[in-house]
N, C-alpha and C positions, 0 to 999 in steps of 0.2 A: 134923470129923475132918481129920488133916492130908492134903495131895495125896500120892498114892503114889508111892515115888522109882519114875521109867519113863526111863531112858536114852533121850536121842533118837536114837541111833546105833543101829540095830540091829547091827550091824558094820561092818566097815570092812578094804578092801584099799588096802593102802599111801594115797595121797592121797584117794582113795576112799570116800565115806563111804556108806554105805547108810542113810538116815533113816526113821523110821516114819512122818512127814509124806507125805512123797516114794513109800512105799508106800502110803498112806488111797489116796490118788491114782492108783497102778496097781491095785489093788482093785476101786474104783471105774469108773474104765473097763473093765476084761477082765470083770466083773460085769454093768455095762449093757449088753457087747458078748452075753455071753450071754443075757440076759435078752430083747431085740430078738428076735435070730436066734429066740427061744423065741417071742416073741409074731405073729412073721411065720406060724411052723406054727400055733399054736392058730388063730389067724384067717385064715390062706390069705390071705396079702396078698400084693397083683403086686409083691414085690420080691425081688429076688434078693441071694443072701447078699453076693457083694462087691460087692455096692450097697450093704450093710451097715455093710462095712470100710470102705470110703470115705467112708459119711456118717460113725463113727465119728473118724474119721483129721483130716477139717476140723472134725468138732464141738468135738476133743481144741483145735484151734488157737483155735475158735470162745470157748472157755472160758479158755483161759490169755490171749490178748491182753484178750479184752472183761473179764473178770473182772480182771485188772493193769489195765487206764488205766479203770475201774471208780472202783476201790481210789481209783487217783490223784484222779482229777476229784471223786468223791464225798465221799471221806474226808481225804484230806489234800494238798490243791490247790497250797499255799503250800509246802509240805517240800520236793515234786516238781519246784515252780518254779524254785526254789534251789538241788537237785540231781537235774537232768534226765537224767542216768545211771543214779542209782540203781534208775529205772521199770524197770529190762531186771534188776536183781537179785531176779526173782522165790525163790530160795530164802532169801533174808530175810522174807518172808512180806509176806501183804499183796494179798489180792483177794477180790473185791466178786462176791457169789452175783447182783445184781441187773447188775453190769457183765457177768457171762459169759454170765446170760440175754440180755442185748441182744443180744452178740457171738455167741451159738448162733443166734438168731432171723435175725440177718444172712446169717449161713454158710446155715443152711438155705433160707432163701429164694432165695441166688443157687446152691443146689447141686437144689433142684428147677426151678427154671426149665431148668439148663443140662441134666440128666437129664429133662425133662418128667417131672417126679413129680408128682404134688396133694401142696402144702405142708402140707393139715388132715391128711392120714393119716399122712404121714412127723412131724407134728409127734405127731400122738396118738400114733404109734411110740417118737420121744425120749424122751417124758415119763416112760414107761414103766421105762425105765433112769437118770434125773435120780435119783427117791431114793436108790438106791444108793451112788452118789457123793456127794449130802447125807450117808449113813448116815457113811460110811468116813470122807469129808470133817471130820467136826461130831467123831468119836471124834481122828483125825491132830491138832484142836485142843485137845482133852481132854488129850492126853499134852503136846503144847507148853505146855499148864497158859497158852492166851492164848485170848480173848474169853472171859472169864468172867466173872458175873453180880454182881449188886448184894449188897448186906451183907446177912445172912441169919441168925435164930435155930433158922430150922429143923436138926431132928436129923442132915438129909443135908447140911448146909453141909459148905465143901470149904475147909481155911486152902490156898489158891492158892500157890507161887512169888513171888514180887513182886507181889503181891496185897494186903498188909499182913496184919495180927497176927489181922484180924476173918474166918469162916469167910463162903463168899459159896455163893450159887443154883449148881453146877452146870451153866450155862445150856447149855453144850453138850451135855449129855447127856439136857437138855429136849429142843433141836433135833434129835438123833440118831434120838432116839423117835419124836417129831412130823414132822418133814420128811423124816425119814427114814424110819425101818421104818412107822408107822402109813400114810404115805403114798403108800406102796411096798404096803401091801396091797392098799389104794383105789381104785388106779390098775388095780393087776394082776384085784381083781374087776371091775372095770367090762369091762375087756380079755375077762375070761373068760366075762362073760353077753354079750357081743357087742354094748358100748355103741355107741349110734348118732355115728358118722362125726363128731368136730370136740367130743364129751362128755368125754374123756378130757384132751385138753390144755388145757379149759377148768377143767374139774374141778383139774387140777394149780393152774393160775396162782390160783383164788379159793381152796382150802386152805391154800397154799402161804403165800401171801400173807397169809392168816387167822392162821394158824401164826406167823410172824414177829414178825407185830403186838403178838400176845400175849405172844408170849414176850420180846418189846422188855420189856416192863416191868419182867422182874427180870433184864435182861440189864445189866451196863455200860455207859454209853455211851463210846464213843470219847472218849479224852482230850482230842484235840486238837480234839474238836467239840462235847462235853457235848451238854446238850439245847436243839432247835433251836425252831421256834416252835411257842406253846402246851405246851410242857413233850414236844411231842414228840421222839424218838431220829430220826437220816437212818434207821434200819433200817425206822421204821414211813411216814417219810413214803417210801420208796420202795416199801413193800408196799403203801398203799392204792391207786395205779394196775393193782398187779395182782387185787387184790380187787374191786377195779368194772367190770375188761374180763373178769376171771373170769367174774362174775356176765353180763355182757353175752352172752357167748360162750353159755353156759349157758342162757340165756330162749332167744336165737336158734337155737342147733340146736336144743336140746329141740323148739321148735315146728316147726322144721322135719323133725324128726325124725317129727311125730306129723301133719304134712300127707301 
């Protein structure tokens, strides 16, 4: 089928432009913000709500920096070398889900140390609100009609935008599903039976990362990098680190969970 005409503008005042990308992304955030605040009541956690706003406010920073020199270092190293200005034109698109995870990991680390918070609760709290942002995230790229998937005869192919003539995988709308809403349930049942303390954000990074892998396969690879070694995509070699500290994380609390 062909991609549905979706204006990227949602409107616009005078130079102004309001974008539906630019919205996935406040969605996203005012969603995870809710969703937190929600998970601190269900579970009675010692944090107070504008402890909230604040982890929110440097996570927001935590995502756009690491997620942009992501993008640069991972995906196109040599463009960025050549035009070292362009890295700060984040509304041209262009950042790396595994770059923002670093840069969230960062922020949080130096935002519980400075709060004495425990970084395993506050991080099982994050995770909590990630899919969300995945969901809105992976839909904002569906309408920009970019990352989209390999050549496709199935009956849901999508003839792409500058895509060429042949219909391709949907792949965003794979990720939406998977690291987004299916992973956004996962998280929030684990939350709701009272997973044991450090299950949650481990749980995130090994599906997460499962999720990616998989869906590498009928996703595109980046033009400017094709596939890298072994016929593997950068998407899958960046997800198996989080697949094995997933798993890691996972044996470890479990057991400690159950000492």
């Amino acid at each position: 089928m062909n991609f549905p005409h979706i204006d990227p503008v949602i409107f616009s005042l005078g130079p102004l432009a309001v974008r539906w990308y630019g919205m996935m992304y406040l969605l996203g955030f005012l969603g995870g913000y809710l969703m937190m605040c929600h998970i601190v009541r269900l579970r009675d956690m010692p944090i107070k709500k504008e402890v909230i706003s604040d982890l929110l406010f440097y996570a927001v920073l935590g995502v756009v920096f690491g997620g942009r020199l992501g993008y640069t270092l991972f995906y196109n190293t040599e463009y960025y070398l050549h035009h070292p200005l362009k890295i700060l034109f984040v509304w041209e698109g262009g950042m790396s889900f595994h770059g923002g995870l670093i840069g969230v990991f960062i922020v949080l680390l130096i935002f519980c140390r400075v709060r004495h918070l425990d970084l395993i609760l506050v991080a099982d709290l994050v995770v909590a609100a990630v899919p969300i942002g995945l969901f809105f995230g992976r839909i904002g790229n569906f309408i920009n009609s970019e990352l989209w998937g390999r050549v496709t005869d199935l009956p849901w192919g999508v003839v792409f935008p500058h895509g060429g003539p042949l219909p391709r995988h949907p792949s965003q709308l794979y990720e939406a599903g998977l690291e987004g809403l299916f992973l956004f349930v996962m998280i929030y049942l684990l939350h709701r039976n009272n997973a044991a303390r450090g299950i949650p954000v481990f749980s995130f990074l090994f599906m997460y990362g499962l999720f990616r892998f998989i869906i590498e396969f009928v996703r595109q690879p980046d033009e400017q990098l094709g596939f890298l070694w072994w016929g593997a995509t950068m998407g899958q070699l960046l997800s198996t680190p989080m697949i094995l500290i997933g798993l890691t994380g996972l044996v470890y609390f479990c057991k400690r969970g159950k000492s």
